[in-house]
C-alpha positions in Angstrom: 91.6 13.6 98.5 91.3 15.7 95.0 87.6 15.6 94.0 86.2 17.5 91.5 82.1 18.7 91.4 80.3 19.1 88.2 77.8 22.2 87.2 75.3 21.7 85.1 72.8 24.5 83.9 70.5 23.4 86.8 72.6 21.7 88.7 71.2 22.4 92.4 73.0 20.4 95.1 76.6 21.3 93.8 77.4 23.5 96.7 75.8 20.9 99.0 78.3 18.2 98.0 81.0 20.9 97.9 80.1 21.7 102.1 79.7 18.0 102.8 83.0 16.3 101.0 85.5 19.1 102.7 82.9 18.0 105.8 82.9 14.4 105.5 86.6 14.0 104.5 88.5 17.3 104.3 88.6 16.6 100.8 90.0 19.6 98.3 87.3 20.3 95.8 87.3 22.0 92.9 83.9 23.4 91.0 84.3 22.5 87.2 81.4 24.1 84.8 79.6 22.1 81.9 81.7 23.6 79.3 84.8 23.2 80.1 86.2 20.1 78.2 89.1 19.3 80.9 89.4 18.1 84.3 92.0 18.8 86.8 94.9 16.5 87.0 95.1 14.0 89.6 91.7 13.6 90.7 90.4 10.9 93.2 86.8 11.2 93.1 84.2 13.0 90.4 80.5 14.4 91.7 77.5 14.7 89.5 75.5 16.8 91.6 71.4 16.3 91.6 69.3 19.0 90.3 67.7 19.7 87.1 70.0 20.0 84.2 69.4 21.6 81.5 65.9 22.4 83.2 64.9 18.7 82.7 63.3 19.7 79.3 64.4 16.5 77.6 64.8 13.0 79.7 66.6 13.9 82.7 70.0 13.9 81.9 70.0 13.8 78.5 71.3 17.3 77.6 73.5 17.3 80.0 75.2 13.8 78.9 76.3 15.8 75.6 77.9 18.7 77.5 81.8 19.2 76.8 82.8 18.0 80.1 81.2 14.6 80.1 82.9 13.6 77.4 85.6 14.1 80.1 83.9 12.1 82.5 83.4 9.3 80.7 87.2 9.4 79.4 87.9 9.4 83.3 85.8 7.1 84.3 87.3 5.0 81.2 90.8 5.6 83.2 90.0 4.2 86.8 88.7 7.6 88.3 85.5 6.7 90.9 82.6 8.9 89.8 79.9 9.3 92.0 76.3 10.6 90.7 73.6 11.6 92.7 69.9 11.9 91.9 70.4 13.6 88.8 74.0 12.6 88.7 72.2 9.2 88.5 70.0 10.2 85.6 73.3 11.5 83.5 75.0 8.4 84.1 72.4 6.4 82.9 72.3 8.2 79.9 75.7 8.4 79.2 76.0 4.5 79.0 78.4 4.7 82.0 75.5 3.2 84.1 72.7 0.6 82.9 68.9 1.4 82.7 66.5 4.4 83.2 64.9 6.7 85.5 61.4 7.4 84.8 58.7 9.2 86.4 57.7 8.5 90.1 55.1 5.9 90.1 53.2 8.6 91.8 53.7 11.1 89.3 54.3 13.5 91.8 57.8 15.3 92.7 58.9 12.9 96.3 60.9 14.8 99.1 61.1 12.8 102.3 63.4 11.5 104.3 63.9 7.3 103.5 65.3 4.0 104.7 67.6 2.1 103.2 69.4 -1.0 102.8 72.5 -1.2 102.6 73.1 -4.4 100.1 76.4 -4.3 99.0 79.1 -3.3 101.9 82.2 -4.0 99.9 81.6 -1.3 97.4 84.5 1.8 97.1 81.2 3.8 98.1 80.2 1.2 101.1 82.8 -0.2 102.6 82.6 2.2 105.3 79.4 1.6 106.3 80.8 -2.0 107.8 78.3 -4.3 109.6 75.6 -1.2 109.6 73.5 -2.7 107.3 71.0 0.4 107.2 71.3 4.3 106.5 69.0 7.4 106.6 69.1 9.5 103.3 67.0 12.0 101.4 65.2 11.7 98.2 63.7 14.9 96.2 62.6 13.3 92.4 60.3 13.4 90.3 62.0 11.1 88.0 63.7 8.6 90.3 61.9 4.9 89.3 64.6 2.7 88.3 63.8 1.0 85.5 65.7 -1.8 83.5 65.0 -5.1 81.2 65.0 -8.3 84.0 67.7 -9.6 81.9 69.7 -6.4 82.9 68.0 -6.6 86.8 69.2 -10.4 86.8 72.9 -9.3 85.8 72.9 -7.1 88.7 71.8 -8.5 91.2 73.9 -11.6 90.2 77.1 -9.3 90.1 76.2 -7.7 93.5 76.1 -4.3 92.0 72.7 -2.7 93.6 75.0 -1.2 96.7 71.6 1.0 98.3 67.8 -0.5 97.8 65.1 1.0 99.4 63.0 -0.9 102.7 59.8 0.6 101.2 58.6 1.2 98.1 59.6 5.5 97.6 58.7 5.7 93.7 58.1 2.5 92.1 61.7 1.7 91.5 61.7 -1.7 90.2 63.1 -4.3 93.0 63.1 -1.1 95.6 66.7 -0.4 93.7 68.2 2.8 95.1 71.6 2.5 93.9 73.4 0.4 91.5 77.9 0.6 90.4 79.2 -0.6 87.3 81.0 -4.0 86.7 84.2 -2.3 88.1 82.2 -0.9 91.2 84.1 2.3 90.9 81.1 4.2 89.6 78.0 4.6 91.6 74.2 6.2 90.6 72.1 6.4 93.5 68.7 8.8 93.9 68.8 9.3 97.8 71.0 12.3 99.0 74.1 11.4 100.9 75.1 15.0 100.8 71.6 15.9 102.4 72.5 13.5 105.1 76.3 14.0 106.0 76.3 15.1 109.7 73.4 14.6 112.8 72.1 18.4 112.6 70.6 17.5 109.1 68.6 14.2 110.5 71.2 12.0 109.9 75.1 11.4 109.3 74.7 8.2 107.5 75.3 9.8 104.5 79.3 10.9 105.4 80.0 7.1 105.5 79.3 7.0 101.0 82.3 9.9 100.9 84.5 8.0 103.9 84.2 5.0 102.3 85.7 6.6 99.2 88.6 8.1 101.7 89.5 4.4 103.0 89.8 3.1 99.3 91.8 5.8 97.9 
């Protein structure tokens, strides 16, 4: 598998998802910076790394969803190419369109780093399906701006299109509907806050997180 990681200005979990796709799936990954305005050819699978791009300065995300290379991403994503974002990933699809809704601040207001449980709602996802009849998994969140937030009209149309793959057993930051992780209508992209590459082998508290990039593996 050809994947390809994206750097923001603040990206912070690039190297992480580097360590744990070779990890997970001996995948070949190459590190592609925010300015660059092309991807490699033949790709199977895009990262958007968590972290703070941009420094967070504007709406999470937003900054970074006018870089050169997402206008890349979304072409790609427009092609068939499975994108995953994470945490921040998350907030830049959101804001590129590619995904529906918001992320606004914790319900807290205070930055959350703990280790959660989640359900595992959708198993037949290109990000799930390796998960099988495990219906839970053991992930990560660090956020300060992870709430989900949508119109119930939009929160209806997902749930009736079985596109919230990961939701949360307890309430982690005020997420509307304890949603942790949502795909588009094609189910090839997927925004999720919680870490799976904080949680891909038993050493780091759990290796649920391996089965999001071996699901990938089984349906490319």
């Amino acid at each position: 598998m050809k994947a390809a990681v994206i750097i923001y200005p603040g990206s912070n979990c690039d190297r992480d998802c580097k360590v744990a796709l070779k990890t997970s799936i001996g995948a070949e990954v190459t590190m592609v910076w925010h300015k660059d305005s092309c991807l490699p050819k033949g790709l199977d699978l895009i990262v958007l790394p968590g972290g703070f791009s941009y420094g967070d300065y504007l709406r999470c995300g937003a900054m970074a969803s006018l870089s050169p290379v997402t206008r890349a991403v979304v072409d790609a994503a427009n092609a068939g190419i499975p994108i995953l974002g994470i945490c921040n990933g998350f907030q830049v699809l959101c804001e590129t369109g590619l995904l529906p809704g918001a992320l606004l601040r914790n319900a807290s207001l205070k930055y959350v780093c703990k280790p959660v449980e989640l359900e595992v709602t959708n198993a037949t996802t290109p990000f799930t399906r390796a998960f099988g009849g495990k219906r839970t998994a053991r992930m990560t969140v660090g956020n300060g701006e992870g709430n989900y937030f949508a119109e119930d009209s939009v929160l209806d149309q997902l749930e009736q299109e079985d596109r919230v793959a990961f939701r949360y057993c307890d309430d982690v930051n005020g997420s509307l509907r304890k949603i942790a992780g949502i795909t588009d209508k094609s189910g090839r992209i997927l925004g999720m806050m919680p870490h799976p590459d904080r949680a891909f082998e038993a050493d780091l508290g759990s290796a649920d997180g391996a089965l999001v990039f071996q699901s990938l593996l089984k349906a490319a």
